[in-house]
TORPA-4810 file (N, C-alpha, C, O; in nm, 3 decimals):
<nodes>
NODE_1_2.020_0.198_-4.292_2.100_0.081_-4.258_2.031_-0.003_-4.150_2.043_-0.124_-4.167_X
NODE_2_1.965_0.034_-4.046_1.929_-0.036_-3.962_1.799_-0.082_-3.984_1.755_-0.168_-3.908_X
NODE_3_1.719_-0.031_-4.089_1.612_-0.100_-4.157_1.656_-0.271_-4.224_1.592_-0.376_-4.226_X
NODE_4_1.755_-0.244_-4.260_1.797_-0.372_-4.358_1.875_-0.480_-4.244_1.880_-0.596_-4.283_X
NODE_5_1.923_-0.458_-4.136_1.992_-0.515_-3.993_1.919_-0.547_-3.930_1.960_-0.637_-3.858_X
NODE_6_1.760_-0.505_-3.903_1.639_-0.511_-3.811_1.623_-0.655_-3.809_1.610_-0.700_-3.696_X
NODE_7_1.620_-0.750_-3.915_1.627_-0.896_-3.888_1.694_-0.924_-3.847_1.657_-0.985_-3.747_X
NODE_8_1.818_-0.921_-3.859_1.946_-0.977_-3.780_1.959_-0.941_-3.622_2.014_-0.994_-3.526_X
NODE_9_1.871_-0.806_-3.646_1.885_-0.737_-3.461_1.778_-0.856_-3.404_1.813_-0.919_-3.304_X
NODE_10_1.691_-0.877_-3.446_1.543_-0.939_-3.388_1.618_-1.108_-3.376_1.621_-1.153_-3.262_X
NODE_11_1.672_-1.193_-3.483_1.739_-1.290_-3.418_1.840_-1.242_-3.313_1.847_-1.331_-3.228_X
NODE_12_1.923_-1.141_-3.281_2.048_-1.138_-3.177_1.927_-1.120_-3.049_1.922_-1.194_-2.951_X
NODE_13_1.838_-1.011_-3.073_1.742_-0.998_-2.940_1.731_-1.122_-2.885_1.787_-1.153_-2.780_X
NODE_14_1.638_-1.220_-2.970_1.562_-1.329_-2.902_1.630_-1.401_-2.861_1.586_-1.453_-2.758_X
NODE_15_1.797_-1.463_-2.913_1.884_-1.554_-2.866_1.927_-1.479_-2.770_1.930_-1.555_-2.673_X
NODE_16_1.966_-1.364_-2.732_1.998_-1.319_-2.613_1.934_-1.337_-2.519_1.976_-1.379_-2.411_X
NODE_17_1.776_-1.296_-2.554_1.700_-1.252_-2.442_1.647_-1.437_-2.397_1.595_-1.457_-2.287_X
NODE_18_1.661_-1.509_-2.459_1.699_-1.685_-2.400_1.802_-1.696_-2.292_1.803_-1.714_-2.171_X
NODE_19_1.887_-1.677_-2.389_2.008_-1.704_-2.301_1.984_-1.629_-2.108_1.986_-1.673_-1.993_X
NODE_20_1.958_-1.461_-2.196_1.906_-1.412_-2.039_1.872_-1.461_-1.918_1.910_-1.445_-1.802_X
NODE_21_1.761_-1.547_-1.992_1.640_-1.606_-1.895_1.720_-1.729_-1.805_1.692_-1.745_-1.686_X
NODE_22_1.794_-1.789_-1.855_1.895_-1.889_-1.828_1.978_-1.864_-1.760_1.999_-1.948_-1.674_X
NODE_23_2.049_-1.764_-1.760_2.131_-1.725_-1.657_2.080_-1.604_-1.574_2.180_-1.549_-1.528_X
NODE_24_2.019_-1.568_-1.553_1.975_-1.465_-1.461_1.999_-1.506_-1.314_2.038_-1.437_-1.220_X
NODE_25_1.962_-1.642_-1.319_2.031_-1.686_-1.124_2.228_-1.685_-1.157_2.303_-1.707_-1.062_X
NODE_26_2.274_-1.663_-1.265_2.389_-1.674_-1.237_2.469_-1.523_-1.190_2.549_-1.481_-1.107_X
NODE_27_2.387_-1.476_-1.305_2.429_-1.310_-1.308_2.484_-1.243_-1.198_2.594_-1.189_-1.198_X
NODE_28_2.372_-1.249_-1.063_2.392_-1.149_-0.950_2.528_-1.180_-0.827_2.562_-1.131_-0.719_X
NODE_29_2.590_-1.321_-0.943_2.724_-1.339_-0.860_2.826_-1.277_-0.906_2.936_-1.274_-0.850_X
NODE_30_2.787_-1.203_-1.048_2.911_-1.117_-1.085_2.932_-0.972_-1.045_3.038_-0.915_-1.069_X
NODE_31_2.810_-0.899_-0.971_2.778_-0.781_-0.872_2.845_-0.736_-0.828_2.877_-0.781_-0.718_X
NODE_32_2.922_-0.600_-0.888_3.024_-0.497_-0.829_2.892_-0.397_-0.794_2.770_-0.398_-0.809_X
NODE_33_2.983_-0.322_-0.744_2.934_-0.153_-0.635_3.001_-0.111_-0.740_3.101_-0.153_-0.798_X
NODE_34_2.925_-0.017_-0.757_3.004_0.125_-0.889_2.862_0.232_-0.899_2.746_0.196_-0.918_X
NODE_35_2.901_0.338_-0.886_2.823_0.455_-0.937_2.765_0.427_-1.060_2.835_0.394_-1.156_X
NODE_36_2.603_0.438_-1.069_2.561_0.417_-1.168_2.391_0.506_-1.169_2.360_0.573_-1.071_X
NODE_37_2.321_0.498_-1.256_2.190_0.581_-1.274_2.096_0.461_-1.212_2.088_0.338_-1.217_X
NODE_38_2.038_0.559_-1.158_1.926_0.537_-1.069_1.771_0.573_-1.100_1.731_0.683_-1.140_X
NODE_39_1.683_0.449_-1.073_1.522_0.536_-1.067_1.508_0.546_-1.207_1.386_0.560_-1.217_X
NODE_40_1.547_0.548_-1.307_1.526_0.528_-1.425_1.586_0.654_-1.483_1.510_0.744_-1.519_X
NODE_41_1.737_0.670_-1.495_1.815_0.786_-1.510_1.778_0.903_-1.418_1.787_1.020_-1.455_X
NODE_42_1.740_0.871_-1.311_1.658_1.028_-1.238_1.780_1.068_-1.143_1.778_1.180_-1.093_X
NODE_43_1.879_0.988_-1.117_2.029_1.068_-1.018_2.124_0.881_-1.025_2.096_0.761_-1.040_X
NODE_44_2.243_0.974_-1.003_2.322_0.866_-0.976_2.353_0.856_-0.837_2.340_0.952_-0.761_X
NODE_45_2.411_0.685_-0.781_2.465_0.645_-0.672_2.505_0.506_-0.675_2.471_0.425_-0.762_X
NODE_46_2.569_0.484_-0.588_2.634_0.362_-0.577_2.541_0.267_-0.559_2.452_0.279_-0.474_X
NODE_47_2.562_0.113_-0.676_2.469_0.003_-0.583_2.557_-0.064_-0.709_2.649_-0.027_-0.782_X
NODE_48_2.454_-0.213_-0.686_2.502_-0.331_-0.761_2.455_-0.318_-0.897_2.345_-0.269_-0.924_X
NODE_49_2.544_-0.367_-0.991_2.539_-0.312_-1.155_2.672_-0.467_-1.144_2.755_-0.516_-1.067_X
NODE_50_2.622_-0.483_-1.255_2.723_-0.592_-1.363_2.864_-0.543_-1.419_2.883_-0.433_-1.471_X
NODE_51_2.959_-0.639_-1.402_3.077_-0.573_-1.483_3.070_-0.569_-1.611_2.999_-0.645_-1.676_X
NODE_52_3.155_-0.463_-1.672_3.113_-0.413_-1.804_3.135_-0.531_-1.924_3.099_-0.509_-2.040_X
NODE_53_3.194_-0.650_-1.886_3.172_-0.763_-2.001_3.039_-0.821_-1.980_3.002_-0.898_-2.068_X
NODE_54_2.981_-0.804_-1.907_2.826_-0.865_-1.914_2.745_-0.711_-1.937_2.640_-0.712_-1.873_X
NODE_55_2.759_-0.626_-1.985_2.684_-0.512_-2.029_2.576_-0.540_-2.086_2.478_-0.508_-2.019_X
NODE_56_2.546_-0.603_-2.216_2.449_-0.655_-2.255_2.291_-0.714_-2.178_2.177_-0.727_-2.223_X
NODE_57_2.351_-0.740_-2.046_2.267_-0.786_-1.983_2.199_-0.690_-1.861_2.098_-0.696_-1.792_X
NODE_58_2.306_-0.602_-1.873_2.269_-0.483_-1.779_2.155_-0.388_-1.802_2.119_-0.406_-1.918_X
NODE_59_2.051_-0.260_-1.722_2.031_-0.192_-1.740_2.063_-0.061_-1.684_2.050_-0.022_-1.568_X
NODE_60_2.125_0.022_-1.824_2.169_0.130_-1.796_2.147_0.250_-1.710_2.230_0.320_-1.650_X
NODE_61_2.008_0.258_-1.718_1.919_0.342_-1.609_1.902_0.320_-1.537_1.895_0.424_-1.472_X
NODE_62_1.876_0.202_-1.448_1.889_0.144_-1.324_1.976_0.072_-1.289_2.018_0.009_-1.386_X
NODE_63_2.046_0.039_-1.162_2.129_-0.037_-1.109_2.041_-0.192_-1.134_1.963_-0.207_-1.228_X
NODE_64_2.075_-0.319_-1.014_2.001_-0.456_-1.037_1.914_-0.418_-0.883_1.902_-0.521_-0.817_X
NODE_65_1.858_-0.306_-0.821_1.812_-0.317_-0.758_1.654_-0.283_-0.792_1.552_-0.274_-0.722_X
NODE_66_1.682_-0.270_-0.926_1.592_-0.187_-0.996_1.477_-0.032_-0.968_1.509_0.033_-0.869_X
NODE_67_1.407_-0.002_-1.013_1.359_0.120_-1.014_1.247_0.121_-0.905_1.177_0.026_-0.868_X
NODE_68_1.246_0.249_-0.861_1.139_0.278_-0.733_1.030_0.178_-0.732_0.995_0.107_-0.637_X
NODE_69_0.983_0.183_-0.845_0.864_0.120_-0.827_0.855_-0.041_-0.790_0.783_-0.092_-0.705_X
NODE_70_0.955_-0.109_-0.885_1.024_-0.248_-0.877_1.085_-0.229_-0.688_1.041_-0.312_-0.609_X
NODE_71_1.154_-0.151_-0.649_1.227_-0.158_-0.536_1.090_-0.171_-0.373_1.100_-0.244_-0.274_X
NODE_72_0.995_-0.085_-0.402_0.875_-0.072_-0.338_0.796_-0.205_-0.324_0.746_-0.232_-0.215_X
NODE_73_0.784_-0.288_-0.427_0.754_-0.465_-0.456_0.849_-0.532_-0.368_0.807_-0.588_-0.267_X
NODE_74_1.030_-0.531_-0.409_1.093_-0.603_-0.368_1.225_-0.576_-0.276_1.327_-0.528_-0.327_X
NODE_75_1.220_-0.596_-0.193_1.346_-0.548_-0.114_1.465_-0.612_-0.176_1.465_-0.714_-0.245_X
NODE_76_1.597_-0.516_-0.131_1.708_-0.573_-0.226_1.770_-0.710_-0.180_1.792_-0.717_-0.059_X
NODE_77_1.791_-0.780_-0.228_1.829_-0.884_-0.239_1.866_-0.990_-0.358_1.830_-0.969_-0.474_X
NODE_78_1.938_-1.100_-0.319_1.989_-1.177_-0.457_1.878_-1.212_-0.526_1.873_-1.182_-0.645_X
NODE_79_1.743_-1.300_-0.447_1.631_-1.307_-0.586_1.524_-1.171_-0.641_1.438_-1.174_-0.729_X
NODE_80_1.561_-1.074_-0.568_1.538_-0.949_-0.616_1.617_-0.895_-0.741_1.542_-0.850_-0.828_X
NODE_81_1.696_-0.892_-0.758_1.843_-0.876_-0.871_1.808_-0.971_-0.982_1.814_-0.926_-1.096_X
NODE_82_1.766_-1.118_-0.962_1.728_-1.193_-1.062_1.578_-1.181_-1.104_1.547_-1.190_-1.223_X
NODE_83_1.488_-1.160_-1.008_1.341_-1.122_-1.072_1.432_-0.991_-1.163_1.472_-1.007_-1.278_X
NODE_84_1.449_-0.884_-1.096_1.505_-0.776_-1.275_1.548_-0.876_-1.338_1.468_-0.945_-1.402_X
NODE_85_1.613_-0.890_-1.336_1.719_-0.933_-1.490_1.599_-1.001_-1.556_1.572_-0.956_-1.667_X
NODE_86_1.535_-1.080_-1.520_1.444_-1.161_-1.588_1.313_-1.026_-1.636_1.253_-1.052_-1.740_X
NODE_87_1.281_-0.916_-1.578_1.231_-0.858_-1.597_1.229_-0.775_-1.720_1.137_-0.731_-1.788_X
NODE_88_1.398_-0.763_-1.732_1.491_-0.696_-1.845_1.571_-0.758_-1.912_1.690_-0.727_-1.920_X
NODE_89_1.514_-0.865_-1.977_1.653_-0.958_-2.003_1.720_-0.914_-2.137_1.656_-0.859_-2.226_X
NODE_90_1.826_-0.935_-2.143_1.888_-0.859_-2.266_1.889_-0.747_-2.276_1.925_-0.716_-2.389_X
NODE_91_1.862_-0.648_-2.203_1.803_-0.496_-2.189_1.930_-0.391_-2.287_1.890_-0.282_-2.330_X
NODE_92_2.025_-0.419_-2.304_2.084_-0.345_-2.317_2.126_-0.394_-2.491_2.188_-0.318_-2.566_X
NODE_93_2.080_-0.526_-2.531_2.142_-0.575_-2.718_2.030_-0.474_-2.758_1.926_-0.435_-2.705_X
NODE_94_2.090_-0.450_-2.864_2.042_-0.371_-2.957_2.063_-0.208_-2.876_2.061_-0.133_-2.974_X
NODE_95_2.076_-0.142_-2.785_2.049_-0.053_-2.748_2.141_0.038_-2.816_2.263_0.025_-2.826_X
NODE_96_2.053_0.152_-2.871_2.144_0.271_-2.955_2.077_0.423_-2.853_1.964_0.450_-2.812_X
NODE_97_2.190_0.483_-2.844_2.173_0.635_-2.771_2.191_0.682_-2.931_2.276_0.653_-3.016_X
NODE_98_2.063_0.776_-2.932_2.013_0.884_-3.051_2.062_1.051_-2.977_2.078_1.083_-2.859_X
NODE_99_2.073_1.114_-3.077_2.073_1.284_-3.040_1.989_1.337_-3.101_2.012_1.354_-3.221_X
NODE_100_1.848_1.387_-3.038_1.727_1.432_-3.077_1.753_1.585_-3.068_1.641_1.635_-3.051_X
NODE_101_1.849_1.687_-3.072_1.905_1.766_-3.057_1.886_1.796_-3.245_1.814_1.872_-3.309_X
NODE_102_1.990_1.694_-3.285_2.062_1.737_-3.443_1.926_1.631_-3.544_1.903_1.641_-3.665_X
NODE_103_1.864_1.548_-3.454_1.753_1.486_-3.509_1.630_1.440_-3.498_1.591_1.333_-3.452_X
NODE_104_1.540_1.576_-3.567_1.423_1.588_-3.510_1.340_1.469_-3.558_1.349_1.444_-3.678_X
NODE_105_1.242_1.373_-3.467_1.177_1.259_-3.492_1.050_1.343_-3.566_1.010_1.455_-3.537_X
NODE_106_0.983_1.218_-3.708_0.935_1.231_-3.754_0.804_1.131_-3.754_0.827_1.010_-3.757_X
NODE_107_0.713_1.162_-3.753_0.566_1.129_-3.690_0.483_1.063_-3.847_0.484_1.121_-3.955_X
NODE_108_0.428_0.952_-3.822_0.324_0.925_-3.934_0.235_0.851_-3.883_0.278_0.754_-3.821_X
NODE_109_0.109_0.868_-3.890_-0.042_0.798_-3.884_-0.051_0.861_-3.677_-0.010_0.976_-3.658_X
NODE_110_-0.077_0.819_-3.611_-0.146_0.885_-3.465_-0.112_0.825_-3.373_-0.133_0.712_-3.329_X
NODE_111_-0.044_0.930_-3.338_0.071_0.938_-3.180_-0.041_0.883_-3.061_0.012_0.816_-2.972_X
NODE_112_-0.180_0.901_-3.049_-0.251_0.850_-2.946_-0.337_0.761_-2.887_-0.418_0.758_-2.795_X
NODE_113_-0.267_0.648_-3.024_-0.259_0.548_-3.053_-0.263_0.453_-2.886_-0.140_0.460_-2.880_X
NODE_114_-0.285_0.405_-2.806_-0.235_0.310_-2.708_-0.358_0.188_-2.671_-0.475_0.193_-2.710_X
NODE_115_-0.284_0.062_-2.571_-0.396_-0.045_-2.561_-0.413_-0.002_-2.365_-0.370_0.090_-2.297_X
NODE_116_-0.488_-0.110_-2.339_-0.550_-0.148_-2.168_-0.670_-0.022_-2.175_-0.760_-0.009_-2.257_X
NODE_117_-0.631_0.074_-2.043_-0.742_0.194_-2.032_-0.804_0.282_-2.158_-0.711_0.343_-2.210_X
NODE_118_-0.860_0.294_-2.188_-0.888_0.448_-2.288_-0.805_0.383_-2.438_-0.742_0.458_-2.514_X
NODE_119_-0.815_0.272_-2.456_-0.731_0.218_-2.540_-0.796_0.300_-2.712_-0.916_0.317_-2.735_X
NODE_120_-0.703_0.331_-2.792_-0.691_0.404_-2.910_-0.684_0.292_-3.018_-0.580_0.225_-3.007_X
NODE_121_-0.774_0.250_-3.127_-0.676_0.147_-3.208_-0.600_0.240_-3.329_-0.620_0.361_-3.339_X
NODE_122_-0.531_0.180_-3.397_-0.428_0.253_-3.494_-0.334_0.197_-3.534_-0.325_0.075_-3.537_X
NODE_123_-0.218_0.304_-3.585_-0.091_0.294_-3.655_-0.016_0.386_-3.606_-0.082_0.463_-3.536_X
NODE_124_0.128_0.419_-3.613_0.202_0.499_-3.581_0.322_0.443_-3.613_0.355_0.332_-3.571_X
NODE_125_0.435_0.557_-3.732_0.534_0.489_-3.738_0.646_0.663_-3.687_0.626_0.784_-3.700_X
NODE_126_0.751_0.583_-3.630_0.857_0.739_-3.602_0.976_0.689_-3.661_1.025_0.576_-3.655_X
NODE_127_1.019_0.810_-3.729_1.140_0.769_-3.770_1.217_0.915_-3.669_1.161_1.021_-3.640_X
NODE_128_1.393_0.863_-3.624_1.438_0.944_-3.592_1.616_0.866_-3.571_1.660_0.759_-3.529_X
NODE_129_1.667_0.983_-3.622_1.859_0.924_-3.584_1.883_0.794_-3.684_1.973_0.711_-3.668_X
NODE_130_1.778_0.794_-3.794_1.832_0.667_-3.831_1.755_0.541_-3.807_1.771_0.437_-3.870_X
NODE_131_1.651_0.565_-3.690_1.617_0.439_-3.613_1.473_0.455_-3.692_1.447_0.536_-3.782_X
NODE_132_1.364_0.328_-3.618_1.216_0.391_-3.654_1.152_0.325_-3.578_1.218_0.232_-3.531_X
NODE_133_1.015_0.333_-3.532_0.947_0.250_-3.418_0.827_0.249_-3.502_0.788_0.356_-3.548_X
NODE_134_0.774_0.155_-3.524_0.613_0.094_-3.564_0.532_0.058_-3.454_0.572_-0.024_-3.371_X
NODE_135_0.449_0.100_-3.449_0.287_0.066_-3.375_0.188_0.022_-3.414_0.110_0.102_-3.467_X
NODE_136_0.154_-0.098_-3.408_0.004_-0.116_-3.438_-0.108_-0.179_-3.348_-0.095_-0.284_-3.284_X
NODE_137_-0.220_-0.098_-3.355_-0.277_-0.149_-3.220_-0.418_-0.177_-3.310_-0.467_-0.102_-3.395_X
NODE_138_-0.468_-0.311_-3.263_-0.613_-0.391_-3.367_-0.672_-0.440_-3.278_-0.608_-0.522_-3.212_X
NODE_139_-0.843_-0.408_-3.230_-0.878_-0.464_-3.117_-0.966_-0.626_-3.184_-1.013_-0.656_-3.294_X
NODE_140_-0.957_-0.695_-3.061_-0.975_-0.869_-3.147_-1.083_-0.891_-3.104_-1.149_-0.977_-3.162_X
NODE_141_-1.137_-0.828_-2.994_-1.256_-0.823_-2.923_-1.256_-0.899_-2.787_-1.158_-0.965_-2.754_X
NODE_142_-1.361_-0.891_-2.712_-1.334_-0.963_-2.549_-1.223_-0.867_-2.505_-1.113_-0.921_-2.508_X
NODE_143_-1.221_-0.736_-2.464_-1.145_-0.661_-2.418_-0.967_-0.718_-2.446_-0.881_-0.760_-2.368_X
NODE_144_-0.968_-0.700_-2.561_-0.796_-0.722_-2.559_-0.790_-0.667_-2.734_-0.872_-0.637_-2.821_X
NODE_145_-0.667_-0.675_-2.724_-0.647_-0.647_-2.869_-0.485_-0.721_-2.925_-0.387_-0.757_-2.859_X
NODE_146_-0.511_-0.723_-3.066_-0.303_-0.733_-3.115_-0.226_-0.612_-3.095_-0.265_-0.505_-3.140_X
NODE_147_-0.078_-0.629_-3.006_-0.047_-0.489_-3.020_0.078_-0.532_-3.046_0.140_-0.613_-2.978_X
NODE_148_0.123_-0.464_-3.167_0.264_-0.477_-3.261_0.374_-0.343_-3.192_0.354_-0.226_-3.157_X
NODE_149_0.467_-0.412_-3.194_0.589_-0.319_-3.149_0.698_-0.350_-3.234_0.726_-0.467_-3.259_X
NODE_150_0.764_-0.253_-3.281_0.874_-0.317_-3.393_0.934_-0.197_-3.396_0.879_-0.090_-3.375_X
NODE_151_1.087_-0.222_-3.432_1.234_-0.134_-3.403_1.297_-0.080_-3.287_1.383_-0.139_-3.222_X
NODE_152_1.255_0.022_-3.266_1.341_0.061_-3.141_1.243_0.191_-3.046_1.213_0.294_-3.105_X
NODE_153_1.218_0.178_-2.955_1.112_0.271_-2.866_1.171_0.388_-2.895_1.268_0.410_-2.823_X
NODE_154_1.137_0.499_-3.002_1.209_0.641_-2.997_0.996_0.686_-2.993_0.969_0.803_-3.022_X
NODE_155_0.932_0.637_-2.975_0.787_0.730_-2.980_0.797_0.807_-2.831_0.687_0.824_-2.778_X
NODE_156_0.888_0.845_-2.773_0.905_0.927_-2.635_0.960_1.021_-2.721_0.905_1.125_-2.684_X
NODE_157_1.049_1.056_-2.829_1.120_1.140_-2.857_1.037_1.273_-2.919_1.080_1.387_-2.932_X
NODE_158_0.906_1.222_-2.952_0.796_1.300_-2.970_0.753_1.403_-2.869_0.717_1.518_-2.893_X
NODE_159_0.761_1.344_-2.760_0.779_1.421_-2.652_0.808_1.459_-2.539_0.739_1.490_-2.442_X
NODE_160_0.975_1.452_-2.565_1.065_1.462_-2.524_1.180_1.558_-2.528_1.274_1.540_-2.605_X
NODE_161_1.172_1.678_-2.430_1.293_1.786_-2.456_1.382_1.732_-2.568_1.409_1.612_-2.583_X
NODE_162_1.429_1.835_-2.650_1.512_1.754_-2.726_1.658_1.760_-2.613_1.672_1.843_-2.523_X
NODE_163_1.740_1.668_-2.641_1.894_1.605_-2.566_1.999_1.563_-2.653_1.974_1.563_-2.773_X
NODE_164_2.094_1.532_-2.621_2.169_1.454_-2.688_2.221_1.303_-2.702_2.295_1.238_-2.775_X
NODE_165_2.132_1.283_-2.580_2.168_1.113_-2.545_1.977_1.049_-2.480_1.939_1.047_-2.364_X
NODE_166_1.915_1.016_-2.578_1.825_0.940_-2.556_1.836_0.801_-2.569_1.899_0.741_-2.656_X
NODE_167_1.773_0.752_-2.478_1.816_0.641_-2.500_1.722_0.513_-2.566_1.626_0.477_-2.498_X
NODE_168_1.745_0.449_-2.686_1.661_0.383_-2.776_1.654_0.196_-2.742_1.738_0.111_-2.769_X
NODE_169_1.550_0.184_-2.690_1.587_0.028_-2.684_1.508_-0.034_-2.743_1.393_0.007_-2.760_X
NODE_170_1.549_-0.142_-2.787_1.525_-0.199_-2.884_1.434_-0.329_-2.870_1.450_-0.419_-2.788_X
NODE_171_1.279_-0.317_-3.020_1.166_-0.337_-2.949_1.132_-0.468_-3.053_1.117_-0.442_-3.172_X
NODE_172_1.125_-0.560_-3.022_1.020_-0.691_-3.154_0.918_-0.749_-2.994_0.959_-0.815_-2.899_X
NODE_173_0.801_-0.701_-3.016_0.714_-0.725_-2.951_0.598_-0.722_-2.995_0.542_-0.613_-2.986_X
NODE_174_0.513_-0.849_-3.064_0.397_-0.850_-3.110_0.294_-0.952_-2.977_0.318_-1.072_-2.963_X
NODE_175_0.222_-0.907_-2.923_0.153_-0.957_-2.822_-0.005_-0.960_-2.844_-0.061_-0.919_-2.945_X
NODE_176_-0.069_-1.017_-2.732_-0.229_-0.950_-2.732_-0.210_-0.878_-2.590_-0.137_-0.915_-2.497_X
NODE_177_-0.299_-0.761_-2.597_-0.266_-0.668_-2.427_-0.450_-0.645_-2.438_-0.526_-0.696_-2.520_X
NODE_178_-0.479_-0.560_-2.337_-0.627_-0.569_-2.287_-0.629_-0.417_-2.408_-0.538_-0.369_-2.476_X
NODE_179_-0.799_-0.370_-2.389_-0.816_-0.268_-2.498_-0.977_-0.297_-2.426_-1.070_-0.376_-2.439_X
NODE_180_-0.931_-0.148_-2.324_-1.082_-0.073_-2.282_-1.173_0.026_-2.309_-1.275_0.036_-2.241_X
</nodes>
């Protein structure tokens, strides 16, 4: 089913992730305090997170102060909250939690596949829960390459304890990235 929806997901992405970009200075005026995941699901605590009718725009794993590494760049503050959002825009349309528990992901063409450092060229497709993630990485030359992203990021589930709540977000990303 979500093979045959994948167009319809990829128009809701991109009109969202517009819209995102557009309001992101509006967003951090709707900023409640509520317990939420931190650091990129690594513990929960209280900070600023979106009310749950702007969910879509939220990210689940991090509050808007965003993740260690983002937080280490930017101290918290209101254009701190909007650099994320713009960072993540739409972060949460399309997002499906899989159970890699009852559904083991299934691997075709080479998982070690990647672009920039030590870059791999290739293919890689995963299917898992229903979902599937495509990879394709083609180097164009002059240190860069095309790198295709399509469906939903489950290529962690490869290796990834299996759980019951992974979380799948959802990917139409065809770019050029470096390839060393």
């Amino acid at each position: 089913m979500n093979y045959i929806l994948y167009p319809f997901y990829v128009v809701l992405d991109l009109v969202m992730t517009l819209i995102a970009y557009v309001i992101a200075p509006i967003l951090p005026i709707f900023t409640v305090q509520k317990l939420w995941w931190c650091d990129n699901h690594s513990y929960q605590a209280v900070g600023p997170v979106l009310p749950s009718w702007l969910n879509w725009f939220m990210t689940p794993d991090n509050t808007l102060d965003g993740d260690a590494t983002f937080q280490s760049l930017n101290s918290p503050s209101y254009w701190s909250k909007v650099k994320w959002l713009w960072r993540n825009p739409a972060y949460s349309v399309c997002l499906k939690y899989i159970n890699i528990i009852e559904n083991k992901p299934v691997l075709h063409g080479n998982d070690n596949i990647k672009d920039n450092d030590n870059a791999v060229a290739g293919w890689c497709f995963v299917q898992c829960a229903g979902l599937f993630q495509f990879v394709w990485i083609i180097p164009i030359g002059f240190s860069r390459c095309f790198y295709l992203n399509l469906g939903w990021n489950i290529r962690g589930t490869l290796h990834t304890p299996p759980t019951e709540s992974y979380q799948a977000t959802f990917a139409f990303s065809p770019r050029i990235s470096g390839f060393k």
